[in-house]
N, C-alpha and C positions, 0 to 999 in steps of 0.2 A: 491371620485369616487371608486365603487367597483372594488375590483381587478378583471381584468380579466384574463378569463380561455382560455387558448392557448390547440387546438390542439385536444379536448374531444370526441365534441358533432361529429364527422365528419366521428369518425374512418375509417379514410384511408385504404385500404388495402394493406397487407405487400407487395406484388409484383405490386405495383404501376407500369403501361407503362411510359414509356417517352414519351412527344409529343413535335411536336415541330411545328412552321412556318418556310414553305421549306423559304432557303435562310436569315434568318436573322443571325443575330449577336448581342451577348449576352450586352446588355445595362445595365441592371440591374435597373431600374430604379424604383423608388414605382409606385405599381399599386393597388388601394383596391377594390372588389368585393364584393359589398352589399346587403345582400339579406334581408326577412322579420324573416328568420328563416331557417333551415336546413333539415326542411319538406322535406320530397321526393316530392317534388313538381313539374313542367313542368320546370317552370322558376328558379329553385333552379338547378334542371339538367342542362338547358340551362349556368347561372352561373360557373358552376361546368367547364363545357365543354371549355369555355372561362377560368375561372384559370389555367386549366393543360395546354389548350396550349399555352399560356403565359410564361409557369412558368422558363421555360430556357432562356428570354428574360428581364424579369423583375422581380423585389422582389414583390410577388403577397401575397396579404393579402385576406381571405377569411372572410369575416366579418357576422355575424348571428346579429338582433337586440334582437330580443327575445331567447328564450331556444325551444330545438327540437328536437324530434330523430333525430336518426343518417340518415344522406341523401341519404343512400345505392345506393352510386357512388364510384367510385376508384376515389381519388386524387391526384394529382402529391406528392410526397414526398419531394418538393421544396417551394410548399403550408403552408403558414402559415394562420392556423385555428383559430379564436377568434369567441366565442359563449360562453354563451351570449354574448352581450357590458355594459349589466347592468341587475342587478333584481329587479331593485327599478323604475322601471317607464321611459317613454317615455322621458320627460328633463335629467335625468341621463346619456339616452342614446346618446342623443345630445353632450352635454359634454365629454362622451368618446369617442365619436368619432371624436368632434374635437380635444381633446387631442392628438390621436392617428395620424390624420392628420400634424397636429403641429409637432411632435415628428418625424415625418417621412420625413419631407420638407427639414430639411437642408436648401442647396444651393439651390435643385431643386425644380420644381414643382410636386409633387403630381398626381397622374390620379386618378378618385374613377367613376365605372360606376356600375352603380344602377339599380336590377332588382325588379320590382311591386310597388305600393303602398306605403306602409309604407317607402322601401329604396328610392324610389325618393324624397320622402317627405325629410327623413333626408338629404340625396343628395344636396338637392337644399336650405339649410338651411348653408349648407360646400360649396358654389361658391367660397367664397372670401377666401379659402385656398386651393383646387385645380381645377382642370381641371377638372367637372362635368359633368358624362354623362347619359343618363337614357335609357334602352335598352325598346322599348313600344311592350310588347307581344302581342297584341291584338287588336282588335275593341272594345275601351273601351266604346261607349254609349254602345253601342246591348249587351255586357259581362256584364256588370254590372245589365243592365235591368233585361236580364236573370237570373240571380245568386241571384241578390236583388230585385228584384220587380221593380218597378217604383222609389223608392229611391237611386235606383243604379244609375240614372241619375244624381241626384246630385252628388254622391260619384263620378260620373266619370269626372264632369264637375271640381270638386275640384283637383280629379288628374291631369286632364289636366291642370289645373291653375299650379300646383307647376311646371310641364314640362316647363314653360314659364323662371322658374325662374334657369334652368340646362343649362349648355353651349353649347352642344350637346345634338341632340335627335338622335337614329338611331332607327328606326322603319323598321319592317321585309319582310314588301312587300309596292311595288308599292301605289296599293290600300292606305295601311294603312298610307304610307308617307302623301298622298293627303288629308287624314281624318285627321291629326293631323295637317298638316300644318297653314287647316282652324281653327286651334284651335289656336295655339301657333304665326302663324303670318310671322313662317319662315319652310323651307324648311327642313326635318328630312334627315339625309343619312339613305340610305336602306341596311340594310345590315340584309341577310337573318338567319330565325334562324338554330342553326345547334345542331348536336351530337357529342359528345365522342363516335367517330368509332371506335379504339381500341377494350375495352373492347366485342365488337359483333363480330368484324372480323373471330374467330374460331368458333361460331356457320354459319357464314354466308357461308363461304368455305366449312363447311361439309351438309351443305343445299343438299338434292336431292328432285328429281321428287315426290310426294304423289302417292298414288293411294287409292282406296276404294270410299267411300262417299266426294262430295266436301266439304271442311272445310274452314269456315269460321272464324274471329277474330273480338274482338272489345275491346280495350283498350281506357280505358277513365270512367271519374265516371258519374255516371249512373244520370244524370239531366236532366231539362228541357232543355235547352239548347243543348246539346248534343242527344235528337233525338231517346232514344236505342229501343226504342217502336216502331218505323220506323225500324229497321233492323229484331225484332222479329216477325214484319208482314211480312216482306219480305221472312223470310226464310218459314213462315207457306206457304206463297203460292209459292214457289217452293215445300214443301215438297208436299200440295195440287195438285201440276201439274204433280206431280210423280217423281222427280228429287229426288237422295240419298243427303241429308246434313247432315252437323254437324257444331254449333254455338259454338264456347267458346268466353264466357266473361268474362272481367276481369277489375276488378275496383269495387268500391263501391258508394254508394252515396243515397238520400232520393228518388230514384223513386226504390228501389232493387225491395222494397215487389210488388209493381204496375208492373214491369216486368214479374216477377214469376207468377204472377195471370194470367199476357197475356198469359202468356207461358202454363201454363194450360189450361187456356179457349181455345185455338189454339188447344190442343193437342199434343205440341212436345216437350213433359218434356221427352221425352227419347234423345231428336233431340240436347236438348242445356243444356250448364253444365255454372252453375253461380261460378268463382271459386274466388270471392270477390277481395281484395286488393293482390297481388301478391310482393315482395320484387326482386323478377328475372323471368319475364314473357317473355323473349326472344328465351327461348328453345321451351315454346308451340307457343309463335307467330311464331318462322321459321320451324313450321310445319303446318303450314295452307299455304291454296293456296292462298286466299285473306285475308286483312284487310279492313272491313269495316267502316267507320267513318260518321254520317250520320247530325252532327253537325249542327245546322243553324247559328252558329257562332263558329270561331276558331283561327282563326290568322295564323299561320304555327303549327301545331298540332307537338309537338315532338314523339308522338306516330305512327305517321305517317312517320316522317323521320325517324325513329327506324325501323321502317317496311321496308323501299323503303332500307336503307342501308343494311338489313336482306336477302334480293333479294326477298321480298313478297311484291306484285302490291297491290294497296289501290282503295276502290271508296269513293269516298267522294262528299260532295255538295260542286256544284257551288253555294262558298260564300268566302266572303276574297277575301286572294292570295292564294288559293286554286290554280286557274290556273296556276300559277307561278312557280307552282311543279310538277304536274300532267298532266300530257300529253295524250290522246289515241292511244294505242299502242307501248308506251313505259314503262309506269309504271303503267296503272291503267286508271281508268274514272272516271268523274265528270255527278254529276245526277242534276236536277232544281228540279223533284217534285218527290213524295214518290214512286209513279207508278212508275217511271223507274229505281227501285232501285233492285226490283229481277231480271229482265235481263241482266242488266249491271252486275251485281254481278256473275249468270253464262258465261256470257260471259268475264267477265275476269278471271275467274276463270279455264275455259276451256284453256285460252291463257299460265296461269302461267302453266299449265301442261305440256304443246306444247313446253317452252323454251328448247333451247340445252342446257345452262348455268345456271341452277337453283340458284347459289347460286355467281353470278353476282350480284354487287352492282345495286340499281335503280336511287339512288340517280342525282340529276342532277351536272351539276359540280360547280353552283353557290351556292350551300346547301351542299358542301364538308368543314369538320372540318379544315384545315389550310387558303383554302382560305376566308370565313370569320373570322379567328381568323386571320389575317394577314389585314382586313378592320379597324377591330378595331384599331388595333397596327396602322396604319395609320392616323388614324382619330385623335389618343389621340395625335402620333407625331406632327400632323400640328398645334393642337390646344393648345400647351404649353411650346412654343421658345427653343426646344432644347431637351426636354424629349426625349429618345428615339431618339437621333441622326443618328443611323442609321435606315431608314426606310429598311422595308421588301421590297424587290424586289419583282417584277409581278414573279409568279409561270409559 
């Protein structure tokens, strides 16, 4: 087995926050976090998010299958980092990682909860050494479809198949429990996705009022799926109506050059700034009045709850559990079809201005970082005769 590399690919940052779930007590128990790789990814963030707040409760292992940049997230400095698990191929890495299971059980059981693909797959290959969970980001047919074509159905129908073989599922919304259920045959717990609030909290507090042209946001890589062509028609017909905007985007992906084109043919290459992949995009996102997210599929968007906890309102399509987050007149609105997407857009836009508290969380309280990281910690409790003997108390 290759040796592995503890602690590299991740680099943590020196002044890591503490987090913690309110009211528990330090069990220490093994917990492994298995991702595909250390990509700054949604679901590597989501990951990430769940390690740190763990990490005062349990011995939390941050596990990477493949090699990866650095995740450019803070990680608890309690976090133990392994990336790779192997560079010699997919069985290698099976092997390390039941090594690593093995080596870790002792007396106890084991927790290992698995984000995407690749880690449920390994996940669900490690049942019969610990307590297996798979965290399902998404609407995996519609995701798949989009992102692969028509052969992303199969990809998704195989994902769902390994799901069957993990001992928990916890999937992020309502909706999407009901969609995997029909898959797997049993009922997922919901437990919604969330953020490492920390690290935004000091942008969030010094948030004030905008003024000038309304400013607009969109985070997210520029895909079919994701819609961005719909937002840059949107802003052309408020600027057409006479309304001051301004569009920054941010992310990358194979529609750039197709957007930039719209953006020209429209006329408003003065109106929108393409500022590609960002490594810290939270400064300009909590300077826009809205984020826009125009998705026809998403799951709980982390770019979205990066927004709502930033105190900037979001519009996004009614799809998913979109509604599950989004409210009108509290944090934002939810559009069905393309036409109602430059109204809604000033008019929330207009509202984010109006607040007396600009830099007020939006977040709701069931998408706050301790209370689902406090679901988890419950869920692995009940399902592994003792792990975790003290459960977290209701917050």
């Amino acid at each position: 087995m290759d040796r592995l590399q503890e602690g590299r690919a991740a680099q943590p940052r020196a002044n890591a926050t503490t987090h913690s779930v309110a009211g528990a007590t330090a069990d220490r128990r093994p917990l492994f976090v298995l991702v595909p790789s250390l990509v700054p990814t949604g679901p590597v963030k989501g990951a990430i998010a769940l390690a740190n707040a763990l990490a005062n409760h349990c011995e939390v292992s941050l596990v990477a299958i493949k090699p990866g940049h650095g995740a450019q997230a803070e990680i608890h400095p309690a976090v133990r980092v392994i990336a790779p698990l192997s560079h010699s191929g997919w069985w290698r890495s099976v092997r390390a990682y039941r090594a690593l299971l093995i080596e870790a059980r002792g007396d106890n059981r084991v927790a290992s909860v698995s984000f995407c693909f690749s880690a449920d797959m390994l996940n669900a290959m490690c049942s019969d050494l610990a307590m297996t969970c798979a965290s399902v980001r998404g609407n995996l047919p519609q995701n798949y479809r989009h992102d692969y074509g028509w052969t992303g159905l199969l990809l998704a129908w195989v994902h769902l198949l390994f799901l069957r073989r993990v001992q928990s599922v916890a999937a992020m919304s309502k909706s999407m429990a009901r969609q995997v259920e029909r898959f797997i045959g049993r009922a997922p717990e919901v437990i919604p996705n969330f953020i490492d609030e920390t690290p935004l909290d000091g942008l969030r507090v010094e948030r004030t009022v905008a003024s000038g042209p309304f400013r607009f946001c969109y985070v997210g890589s520029l895909s079919t799926r994701k819609r961005p062509q719909a937002l840059i028609e949107a802003v052309a017909r408020l600027h057409r109506s006479g309304e001051s905007v301004r569009l920054d985007v941010i992310g990358e992906g194979t529609l750039r050059r197709a957007c930039e084109r719209s953006v020209q043919q429209a006329g408003i290459t003065q109106l929108v700034r393409f500022h590609g992949q960002l490594a810290d995009p939270f400064r300009l996102l909590a300077s826009a009045d809205c984020m826009v997210l125009p998705s026809l599929s998403e799951g709980i968007s982390r770019a979205v709850l990066e927004s709502l906890h930033l105190g900037v309102p979001v519009v996004s399509r009614l799809a998913d559990g979109n509604d599950e987050l989004i409210r009108l007149g509290h944090n934002g609105a939810l559009f069905r079809r393309d036409e109602e997407l430059p109204q809604l857009m000033l008019d929330v836009a207009r509202w984010s201005r109006a607040r007396s508290d600009p830099g007020q969380s939006l977040l709701p309280a069931a998408f706050r970082q301790r209370e689902c990281a406090k679901q988890y910690f419950d869920l692995i409790a009940q399902q592994t005769d003792g792990w975790g003997r003290t459960k977290v108390p209701a917050t």
